[in-house]
TINUVO-679137 format. One record per residue (C-alpha): x, y, z negated; residue number from 0. Coordinates in nm, 2 decimals. Last residue first. Layout:
+--------+--------+--------+-----+
!     px !     py !     pz !  nr !
+--------+--------+--------+-----+
!      X !      Y !      Z ! NUM !
...
+--------+--------+--------+-----+
***
This chain:
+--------+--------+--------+-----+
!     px !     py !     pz !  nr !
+--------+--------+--------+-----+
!  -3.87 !   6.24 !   1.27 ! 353 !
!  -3.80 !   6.09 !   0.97 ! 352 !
!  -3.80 !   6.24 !   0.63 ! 351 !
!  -3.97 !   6.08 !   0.37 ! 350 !
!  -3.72 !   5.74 !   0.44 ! 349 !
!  -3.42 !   5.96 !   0.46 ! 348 !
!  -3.45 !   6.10 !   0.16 ! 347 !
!  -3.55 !   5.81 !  -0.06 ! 346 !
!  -3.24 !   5.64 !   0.10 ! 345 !
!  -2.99 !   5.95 !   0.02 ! 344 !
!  -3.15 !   5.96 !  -0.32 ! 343 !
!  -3.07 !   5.61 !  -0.36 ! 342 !
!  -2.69 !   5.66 !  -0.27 ! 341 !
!  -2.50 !   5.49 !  -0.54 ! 340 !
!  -2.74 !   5.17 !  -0.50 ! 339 !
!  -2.74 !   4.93 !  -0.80 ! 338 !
!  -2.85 !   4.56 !  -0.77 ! 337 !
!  -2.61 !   4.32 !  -0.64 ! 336 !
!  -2.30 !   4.59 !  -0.74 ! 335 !
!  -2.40 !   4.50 !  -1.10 ! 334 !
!  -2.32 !   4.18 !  -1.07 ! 333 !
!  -1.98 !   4.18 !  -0.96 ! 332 !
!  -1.92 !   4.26 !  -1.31 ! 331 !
!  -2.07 !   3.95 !  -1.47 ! 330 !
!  -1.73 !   3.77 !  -1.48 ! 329 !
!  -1.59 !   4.04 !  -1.70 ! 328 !
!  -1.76 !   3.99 !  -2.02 ! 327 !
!  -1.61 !   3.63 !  -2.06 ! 326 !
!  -1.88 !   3.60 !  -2.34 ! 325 !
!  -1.68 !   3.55 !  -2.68 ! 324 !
!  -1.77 !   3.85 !  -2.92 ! 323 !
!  -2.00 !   4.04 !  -2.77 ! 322 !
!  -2.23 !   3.68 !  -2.72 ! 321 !
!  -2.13 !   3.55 !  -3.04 ! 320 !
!  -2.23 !   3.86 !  -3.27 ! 319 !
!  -2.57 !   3.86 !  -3.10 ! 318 !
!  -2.59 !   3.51 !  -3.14 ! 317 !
!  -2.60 !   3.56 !  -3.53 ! 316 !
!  -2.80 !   3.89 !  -3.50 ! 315 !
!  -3.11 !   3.68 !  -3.34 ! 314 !
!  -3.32 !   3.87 !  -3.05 ! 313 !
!  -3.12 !   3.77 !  -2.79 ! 312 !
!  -3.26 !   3.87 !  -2.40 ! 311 !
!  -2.97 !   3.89 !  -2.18 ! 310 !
!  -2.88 !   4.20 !  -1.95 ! 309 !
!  -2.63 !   4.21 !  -1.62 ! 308 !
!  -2.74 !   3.85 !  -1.48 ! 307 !
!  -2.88 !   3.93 !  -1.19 ! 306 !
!  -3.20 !   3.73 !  -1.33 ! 305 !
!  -3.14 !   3.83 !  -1.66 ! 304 !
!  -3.15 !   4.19 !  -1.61 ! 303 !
!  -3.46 !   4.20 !  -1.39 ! 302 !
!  -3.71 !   3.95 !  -1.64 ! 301 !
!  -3.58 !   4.25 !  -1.87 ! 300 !
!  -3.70 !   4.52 !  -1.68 ! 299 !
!  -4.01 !   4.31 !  -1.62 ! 298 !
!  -4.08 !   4.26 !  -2.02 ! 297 !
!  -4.03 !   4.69 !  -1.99 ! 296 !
!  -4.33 !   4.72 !  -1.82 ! 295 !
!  -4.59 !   4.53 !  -2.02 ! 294 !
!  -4.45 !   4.46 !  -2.35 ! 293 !
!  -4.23 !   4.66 !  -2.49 ! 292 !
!  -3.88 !   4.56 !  -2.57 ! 291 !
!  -3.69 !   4.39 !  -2.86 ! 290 !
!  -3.32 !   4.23 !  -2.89 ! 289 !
!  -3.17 !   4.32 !  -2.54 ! 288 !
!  -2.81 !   4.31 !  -2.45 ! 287 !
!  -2.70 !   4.55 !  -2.18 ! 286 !
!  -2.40 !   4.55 !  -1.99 ! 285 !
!  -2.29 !   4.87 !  -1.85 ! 284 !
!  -2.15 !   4.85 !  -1.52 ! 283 !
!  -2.22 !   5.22 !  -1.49 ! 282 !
!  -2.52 !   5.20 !  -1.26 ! 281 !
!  -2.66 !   4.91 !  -1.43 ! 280 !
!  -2.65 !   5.10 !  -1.70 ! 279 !
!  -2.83 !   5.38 !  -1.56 ! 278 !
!  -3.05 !   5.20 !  -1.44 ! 277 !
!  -3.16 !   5.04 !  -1.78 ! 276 !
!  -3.20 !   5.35 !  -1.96 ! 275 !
!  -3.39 !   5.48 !  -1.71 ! 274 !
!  -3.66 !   5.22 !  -1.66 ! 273 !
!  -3.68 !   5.13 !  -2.08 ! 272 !
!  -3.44 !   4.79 !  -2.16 ! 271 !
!  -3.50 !   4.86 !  -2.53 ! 270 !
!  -3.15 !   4.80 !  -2.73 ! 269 !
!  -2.80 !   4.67 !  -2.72 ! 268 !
!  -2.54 !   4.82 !  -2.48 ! 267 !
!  -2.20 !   4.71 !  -2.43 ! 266 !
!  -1.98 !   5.04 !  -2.38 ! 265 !
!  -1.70 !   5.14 !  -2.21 ! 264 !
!  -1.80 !   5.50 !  -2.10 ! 263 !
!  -2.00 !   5.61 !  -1.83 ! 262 !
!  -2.35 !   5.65 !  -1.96 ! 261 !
!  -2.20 !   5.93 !  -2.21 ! 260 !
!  -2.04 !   6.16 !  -1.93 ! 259 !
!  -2.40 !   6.19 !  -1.73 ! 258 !
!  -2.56 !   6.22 !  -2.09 ! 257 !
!  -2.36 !   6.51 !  -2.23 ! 256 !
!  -2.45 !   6.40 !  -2.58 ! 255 !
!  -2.72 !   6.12 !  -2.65 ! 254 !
!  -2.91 !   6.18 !  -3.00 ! 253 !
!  -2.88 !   6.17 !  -3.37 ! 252 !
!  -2.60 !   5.99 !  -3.36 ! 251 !
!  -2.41 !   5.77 !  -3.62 ! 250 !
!  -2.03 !   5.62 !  -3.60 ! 249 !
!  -1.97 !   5.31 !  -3.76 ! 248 !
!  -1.59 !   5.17 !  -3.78 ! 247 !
!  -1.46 !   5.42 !  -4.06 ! 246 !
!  -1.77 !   5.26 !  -4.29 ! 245 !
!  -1.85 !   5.45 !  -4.59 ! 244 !
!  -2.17 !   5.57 !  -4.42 ! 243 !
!  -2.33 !   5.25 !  -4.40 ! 242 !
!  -2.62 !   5.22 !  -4.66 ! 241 !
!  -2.68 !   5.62 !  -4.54 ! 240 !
!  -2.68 !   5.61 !  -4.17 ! 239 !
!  -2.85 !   5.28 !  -4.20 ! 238 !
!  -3.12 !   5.45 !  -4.42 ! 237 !
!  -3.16 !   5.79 !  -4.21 ! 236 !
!  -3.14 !   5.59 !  -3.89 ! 235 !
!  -3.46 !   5.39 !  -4.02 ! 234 !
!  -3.67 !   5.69 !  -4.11 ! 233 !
!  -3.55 !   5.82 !  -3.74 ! 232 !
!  -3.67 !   5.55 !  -3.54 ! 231 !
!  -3.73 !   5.68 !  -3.19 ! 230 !
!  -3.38 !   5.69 !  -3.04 ! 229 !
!  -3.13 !   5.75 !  -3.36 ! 228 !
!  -2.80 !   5.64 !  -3.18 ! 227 !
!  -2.58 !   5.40 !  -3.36 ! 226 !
!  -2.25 !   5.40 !  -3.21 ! 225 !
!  -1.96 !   5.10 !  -3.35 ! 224 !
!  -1.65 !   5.10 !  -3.29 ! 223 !
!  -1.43 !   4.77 !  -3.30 ! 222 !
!  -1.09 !   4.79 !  -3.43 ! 221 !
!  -1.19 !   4.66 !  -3.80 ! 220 !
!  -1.41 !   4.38 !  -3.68 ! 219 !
!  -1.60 !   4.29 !  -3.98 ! 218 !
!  -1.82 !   4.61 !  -3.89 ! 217 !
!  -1.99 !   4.40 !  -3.64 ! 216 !
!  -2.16 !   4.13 !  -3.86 ! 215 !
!  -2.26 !   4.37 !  -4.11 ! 214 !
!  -2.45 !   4.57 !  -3.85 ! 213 !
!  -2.54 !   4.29 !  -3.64 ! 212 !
!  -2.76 !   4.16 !  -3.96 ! 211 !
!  -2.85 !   4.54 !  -4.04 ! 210 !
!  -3.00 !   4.59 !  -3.69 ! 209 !
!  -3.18 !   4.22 !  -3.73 ! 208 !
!  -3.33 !   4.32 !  -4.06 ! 207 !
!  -3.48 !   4.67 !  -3.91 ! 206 !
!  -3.66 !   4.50 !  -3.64 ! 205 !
!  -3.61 !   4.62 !  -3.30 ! 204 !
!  -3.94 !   4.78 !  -3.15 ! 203 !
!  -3.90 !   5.05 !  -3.42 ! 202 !
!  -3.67 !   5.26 !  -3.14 ! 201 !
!  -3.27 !   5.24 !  -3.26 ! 200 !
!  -3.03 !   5.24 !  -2.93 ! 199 !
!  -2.71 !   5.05 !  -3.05 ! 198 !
!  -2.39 !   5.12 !  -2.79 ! 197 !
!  -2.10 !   4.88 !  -2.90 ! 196 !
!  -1.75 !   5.01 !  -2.85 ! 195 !
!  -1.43 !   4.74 !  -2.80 ! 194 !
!  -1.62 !   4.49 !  -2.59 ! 193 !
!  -1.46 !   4.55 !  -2.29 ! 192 !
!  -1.55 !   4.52 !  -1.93 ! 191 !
!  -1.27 !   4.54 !  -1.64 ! 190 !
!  -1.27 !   4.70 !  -1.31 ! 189 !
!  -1.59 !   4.90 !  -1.34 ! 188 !
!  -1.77 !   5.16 !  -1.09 ! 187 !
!  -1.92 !   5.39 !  -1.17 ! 186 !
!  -2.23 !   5.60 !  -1.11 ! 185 !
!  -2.37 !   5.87 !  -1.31 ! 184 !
!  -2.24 !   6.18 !  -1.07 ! 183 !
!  -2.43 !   6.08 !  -0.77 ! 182 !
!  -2.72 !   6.14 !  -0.93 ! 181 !
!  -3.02 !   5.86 !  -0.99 ! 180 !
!  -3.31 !   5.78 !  -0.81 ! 179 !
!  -3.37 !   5.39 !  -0.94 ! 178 !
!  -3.28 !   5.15 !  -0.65 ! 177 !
!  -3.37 !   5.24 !  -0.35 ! 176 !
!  -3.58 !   4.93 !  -0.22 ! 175 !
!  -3.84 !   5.07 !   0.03 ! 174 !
!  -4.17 !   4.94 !   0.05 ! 173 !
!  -4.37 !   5.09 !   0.35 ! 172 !
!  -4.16 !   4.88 !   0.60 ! 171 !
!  -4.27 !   4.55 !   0.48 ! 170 !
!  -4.69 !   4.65 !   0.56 ! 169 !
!  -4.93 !   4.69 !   0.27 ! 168 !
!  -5.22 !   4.48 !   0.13 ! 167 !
!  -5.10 !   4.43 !  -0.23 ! 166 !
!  -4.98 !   4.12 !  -0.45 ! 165 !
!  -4.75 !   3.99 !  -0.24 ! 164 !
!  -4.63 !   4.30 !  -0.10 ! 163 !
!  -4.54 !   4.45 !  -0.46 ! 162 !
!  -4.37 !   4.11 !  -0.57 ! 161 !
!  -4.13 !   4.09 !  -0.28 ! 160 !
!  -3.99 !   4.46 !  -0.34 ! 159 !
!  -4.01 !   4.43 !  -0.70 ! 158 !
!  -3.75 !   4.12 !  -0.63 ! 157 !
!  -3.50 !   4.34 !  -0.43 ! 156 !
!  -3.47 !   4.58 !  -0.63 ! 155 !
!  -3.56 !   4.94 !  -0.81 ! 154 !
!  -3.89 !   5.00 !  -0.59 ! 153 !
!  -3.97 !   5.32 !  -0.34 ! 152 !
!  -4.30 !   5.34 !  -0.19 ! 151 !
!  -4.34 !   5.51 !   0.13 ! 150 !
!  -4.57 !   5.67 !   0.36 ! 149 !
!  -4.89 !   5.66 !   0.11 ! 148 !
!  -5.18 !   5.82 !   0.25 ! 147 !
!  -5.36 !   5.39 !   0.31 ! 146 !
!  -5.50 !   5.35 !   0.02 ! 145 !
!  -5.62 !   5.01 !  -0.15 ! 144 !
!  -5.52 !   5.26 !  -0.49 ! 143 !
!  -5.16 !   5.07 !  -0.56 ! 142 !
!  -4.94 !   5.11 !  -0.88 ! 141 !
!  -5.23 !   5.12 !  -1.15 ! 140 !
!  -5.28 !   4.79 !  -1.05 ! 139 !
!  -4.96 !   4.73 !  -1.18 ! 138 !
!  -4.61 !   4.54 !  -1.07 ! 137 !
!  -4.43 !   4.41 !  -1.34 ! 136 !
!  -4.11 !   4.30 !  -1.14 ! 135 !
!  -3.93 !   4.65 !  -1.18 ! 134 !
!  -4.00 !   5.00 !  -1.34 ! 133 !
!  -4.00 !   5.35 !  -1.20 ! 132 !
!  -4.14 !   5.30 !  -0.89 ! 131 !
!  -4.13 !   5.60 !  -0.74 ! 130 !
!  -4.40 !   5.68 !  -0.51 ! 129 !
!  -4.37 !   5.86 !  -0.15 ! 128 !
!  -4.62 !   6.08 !   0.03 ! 127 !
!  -4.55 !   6.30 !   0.34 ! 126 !
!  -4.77 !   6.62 !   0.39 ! 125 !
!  -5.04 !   6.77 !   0.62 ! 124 !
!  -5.34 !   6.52 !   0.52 ! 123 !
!  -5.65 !   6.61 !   0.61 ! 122 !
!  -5.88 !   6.70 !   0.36 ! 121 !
!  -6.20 !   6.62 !   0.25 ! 120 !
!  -6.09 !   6.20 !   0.12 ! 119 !
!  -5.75 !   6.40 !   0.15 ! 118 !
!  -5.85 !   6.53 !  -0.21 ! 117 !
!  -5.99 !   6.26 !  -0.41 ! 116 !
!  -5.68 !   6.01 !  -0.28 ! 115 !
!  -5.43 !   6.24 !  -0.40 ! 114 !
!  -5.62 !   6.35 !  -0.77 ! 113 !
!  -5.62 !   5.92 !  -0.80 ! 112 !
!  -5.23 !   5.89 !  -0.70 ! 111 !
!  -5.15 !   6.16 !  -0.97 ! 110 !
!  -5.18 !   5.84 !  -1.17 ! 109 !
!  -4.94 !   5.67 !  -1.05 ! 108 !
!  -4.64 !   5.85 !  -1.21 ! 107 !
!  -4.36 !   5.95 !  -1.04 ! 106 !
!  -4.50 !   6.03 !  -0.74 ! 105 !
!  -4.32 !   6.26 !  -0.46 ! 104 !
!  -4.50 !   6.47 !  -0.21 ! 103 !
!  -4.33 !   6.58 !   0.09 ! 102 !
!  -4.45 !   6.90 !   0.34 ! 101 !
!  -4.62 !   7.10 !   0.05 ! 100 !
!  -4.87 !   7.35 !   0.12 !  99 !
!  -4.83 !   7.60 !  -0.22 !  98 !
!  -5.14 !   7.73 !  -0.22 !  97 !
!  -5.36 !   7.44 !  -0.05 !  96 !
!  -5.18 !   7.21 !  -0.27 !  95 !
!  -5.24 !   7.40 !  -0.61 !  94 !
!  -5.58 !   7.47 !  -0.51 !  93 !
!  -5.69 !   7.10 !  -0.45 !  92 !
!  -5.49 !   7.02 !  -0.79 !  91 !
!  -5.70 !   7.30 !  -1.02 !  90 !
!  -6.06 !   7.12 !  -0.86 !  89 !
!  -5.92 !   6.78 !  -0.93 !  88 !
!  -5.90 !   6.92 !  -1.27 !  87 !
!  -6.17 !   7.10 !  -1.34 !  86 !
!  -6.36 !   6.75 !  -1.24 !  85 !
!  -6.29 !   6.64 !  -1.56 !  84 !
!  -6.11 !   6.32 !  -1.56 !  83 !
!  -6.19 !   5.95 !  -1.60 !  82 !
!  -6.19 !   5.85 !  -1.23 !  81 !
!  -5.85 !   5.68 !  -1.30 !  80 !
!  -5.96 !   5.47 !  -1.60 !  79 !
!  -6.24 !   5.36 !  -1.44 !  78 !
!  -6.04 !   5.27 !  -1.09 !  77 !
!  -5.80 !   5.08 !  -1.31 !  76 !
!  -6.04 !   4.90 !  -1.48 !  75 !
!  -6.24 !   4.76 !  -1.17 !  74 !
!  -5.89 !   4.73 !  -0.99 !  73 !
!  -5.77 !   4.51 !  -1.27 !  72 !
!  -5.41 !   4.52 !  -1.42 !  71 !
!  -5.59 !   4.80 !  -1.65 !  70 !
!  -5.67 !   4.53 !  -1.92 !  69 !
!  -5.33 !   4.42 !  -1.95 !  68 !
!  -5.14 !   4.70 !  -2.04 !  67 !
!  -5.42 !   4.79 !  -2.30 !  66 !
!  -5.39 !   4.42 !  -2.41 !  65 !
!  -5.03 !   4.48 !  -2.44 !  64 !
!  -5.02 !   4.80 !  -2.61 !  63 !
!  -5.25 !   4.67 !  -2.88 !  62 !
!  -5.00 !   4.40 !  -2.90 !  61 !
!  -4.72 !   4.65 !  -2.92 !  60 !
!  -4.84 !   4.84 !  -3.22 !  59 !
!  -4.58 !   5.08 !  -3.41 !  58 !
!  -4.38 !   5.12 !  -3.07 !  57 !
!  -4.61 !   5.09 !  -2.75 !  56 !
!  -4.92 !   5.16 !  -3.00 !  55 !
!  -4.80 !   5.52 !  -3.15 !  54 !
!  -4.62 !   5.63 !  -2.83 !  53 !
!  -4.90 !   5.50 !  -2.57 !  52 !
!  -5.21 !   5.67 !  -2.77 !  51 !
!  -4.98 !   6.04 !  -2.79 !  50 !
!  -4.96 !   6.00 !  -2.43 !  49 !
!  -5.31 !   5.99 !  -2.37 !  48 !
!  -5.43 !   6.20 !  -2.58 !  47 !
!  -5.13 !   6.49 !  -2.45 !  46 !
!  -5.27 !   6.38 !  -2.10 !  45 !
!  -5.67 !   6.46 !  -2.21 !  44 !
!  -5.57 !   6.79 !  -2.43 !  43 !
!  -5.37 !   6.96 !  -2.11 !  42 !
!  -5.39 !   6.88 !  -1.79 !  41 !
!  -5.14 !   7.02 !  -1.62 !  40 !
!  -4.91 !   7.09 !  -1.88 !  39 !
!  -4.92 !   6.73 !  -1.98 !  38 !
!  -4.95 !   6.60 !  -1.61 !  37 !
!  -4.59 !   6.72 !  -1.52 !  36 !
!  -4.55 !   6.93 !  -1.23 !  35 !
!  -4.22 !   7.01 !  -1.00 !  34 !
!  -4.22 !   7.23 !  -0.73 !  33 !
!  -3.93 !   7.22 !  -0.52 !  32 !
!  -3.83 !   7.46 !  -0.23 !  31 !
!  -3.57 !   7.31 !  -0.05 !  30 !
!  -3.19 !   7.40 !  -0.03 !  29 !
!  -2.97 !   7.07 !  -0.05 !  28 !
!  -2.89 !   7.16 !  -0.42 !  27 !
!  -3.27 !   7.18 !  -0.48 !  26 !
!  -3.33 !   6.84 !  -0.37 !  25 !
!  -3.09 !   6.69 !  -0.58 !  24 !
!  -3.24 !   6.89 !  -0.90 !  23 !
!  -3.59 !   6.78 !  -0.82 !  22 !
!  -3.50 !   6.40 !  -0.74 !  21 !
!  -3.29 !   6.39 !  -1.08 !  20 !
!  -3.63 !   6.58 !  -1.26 !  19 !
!  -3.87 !   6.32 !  -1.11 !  18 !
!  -3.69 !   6.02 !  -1.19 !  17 !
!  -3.57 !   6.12 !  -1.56 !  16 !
!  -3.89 !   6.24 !  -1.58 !  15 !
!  -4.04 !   5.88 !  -1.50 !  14 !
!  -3.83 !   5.72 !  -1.69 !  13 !
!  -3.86 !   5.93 !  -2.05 !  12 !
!  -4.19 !   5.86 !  -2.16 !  11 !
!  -4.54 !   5.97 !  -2.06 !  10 !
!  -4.42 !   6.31 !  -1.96 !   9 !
!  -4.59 !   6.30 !  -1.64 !   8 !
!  -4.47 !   6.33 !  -1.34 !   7 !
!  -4.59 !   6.53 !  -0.97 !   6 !
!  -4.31 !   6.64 !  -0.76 !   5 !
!  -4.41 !   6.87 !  -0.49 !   4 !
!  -4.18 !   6.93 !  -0.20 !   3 !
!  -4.14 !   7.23 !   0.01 !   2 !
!  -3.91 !   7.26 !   0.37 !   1 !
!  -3.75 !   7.58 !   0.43 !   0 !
+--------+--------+--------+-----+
***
């Protein structure tokens, strides 16, 4: 039976999404799957970490930026990298000599630093492929100048080009595979409505502009209207109470039955995170974004607009106009530019040639 490690970290949701999807596919077909996510693994110094990208990312983005920024350096990123306890490393050696995987999968490039440390004694005896979890930004932290990667997979085309611009590796070794997605969250469109509007809340989308489209919306009496909570409670609480008379507006306090959810007749407006993204562009789901993070997400959205599936309006006004009077049906061949309904097959069969 063949063994694969997966190594994430619960920075945010896309690269779990990744990992766990590739880790529930693979168990279907019969491997042995190991999956480990950075927080449990290393305790105090990944729960800093993350706990540092959720309060500047959201409350202060141009901290984030500048922190983004800073590490697209090799000097930086190699700092930051060998900034670890050396229990660690020790704790990783073990746990590949122990459980002797044949593939290892990244989902987050750090892990790439605790690879590097140990074939640098070790030979290598496994596969290695990386998820790229994000397109057209591509980070320093993304490459290492090594040489134990097999394969790295990238959402498109464009993150493709980018990747081997910027770094020293061959054409082959990039694979585009689109996001790693089940089988089961594709679909395939034949007409785009604009009778239910998805709203993801997250405190990178200013409150007045929510209540703007809000107001604007409601005016259509057959439209429905989903506001999902995301990562601004305080502000779901308000809308969900200035707006609770309405029959139009319906208020959640999270995703239900996500594989089902993705699937329905939506437009989308919100964040354009790696995850939430593909799997819109998976379900011909067009996306309209108002605010995203800088750094990774500002190459999501460079993505969207240039296969025009996603447009970047931040004022209510246009907002309104767009889901009101775009021909929302001439973008749907689109979508099938981009997605790829059998990305795990790809990622499979690129990590396990003869």
């Amino acid at each position: 039976m063949k063994k694969i490690l997966i190594l994430t970290w619960s920075y945010w949701h896309w690269h779990n999404a990744a990992a766990y999807n590739l880790k529930y596919w693979r168990e279907q077909q019969g491997y042995e799957v190991k999956l480990i996510d950075m927080v449990e693994f290393a305790g105090i110094f990944a729960k800093g970490a993350q706990k540092f990208y959720a309060a500047t990312s959201e409350r202060a983005p141009y901290i984030w930026e500048k922190t983004f920024d800073l590490f697209d350096s090799h000097i930086a990123r190699d700092l930051m990298f060998s900034i670890r306890p050396v229990v660690y490393q020790a704790r990783f050696n073990n746990l590949l000599q122990v459980f002797r995987p044949d593939v290892v999968i990244v989902t987050f490039p750090f892990w790439l630093w605790f690879l590097w440390k140990y074939l640098k004694k070790q030979d290598k005896t496994f596969k290695v492929g990386v998820m790229v979890t994000d397109s057209i930004t591509i980070h320093q932290t993304r490459y290492l100048n090594e040489q134990f990667v097999d394969r790295r997979f990238v959402i498109d085309k464009y993150s493709k080009h980018l990747f081997l611009q910027k770094f020293k590796v061959t054409e082959d070794k990039v694979v585009v595979s689109f996001f790693p997605l089940l089988p089961n969250k594709f679909k395939d469109k034949t007409a785009i409505t604009w009778k239910n509007i998805l709203m993801l809340l997250s405190y990178t989308l200013d409150e007045e502009y929510v209540r703007w489209v809000v107001e604007l919306l409601q005016r259509i009496k057959w439209l429905n209207l989903t506001i999902i909570k995301g990562r601004a409670p305080e502000m779901f609480k308000e809308l969900k109470e200035d707006f609770k008379n309405m029959n139009n507006i319906n208020f959640v306090d999270f995703i239900p039955l996500v594989d089902e959810f993705w699937r329905k007749d939506w437009i989308y407006i919100g964040k354009p995170g790696g995850a939430t993204m593909s799997e819109a562009i998976a379900t011909d789901t067009p996306m309209i974004i108002p605010a995203y993070y800088p750094g990774q997400e500002q190459g999501n959205l460079k993505l969207l607009e240039m296969v025009e599936v996603g447009f970047y309006i931040p004022d209510p006004a246009l907002t309104y106009t767009f889901v009101k009077y775009l021909d929302w049906n001439k973008i749907l061949p689109n979508f099938r530019t981009v997605k790829k309904k059998n990305s795990l097959e790809i990622i499979h069969n690129a990590l396990f040639w003869k």
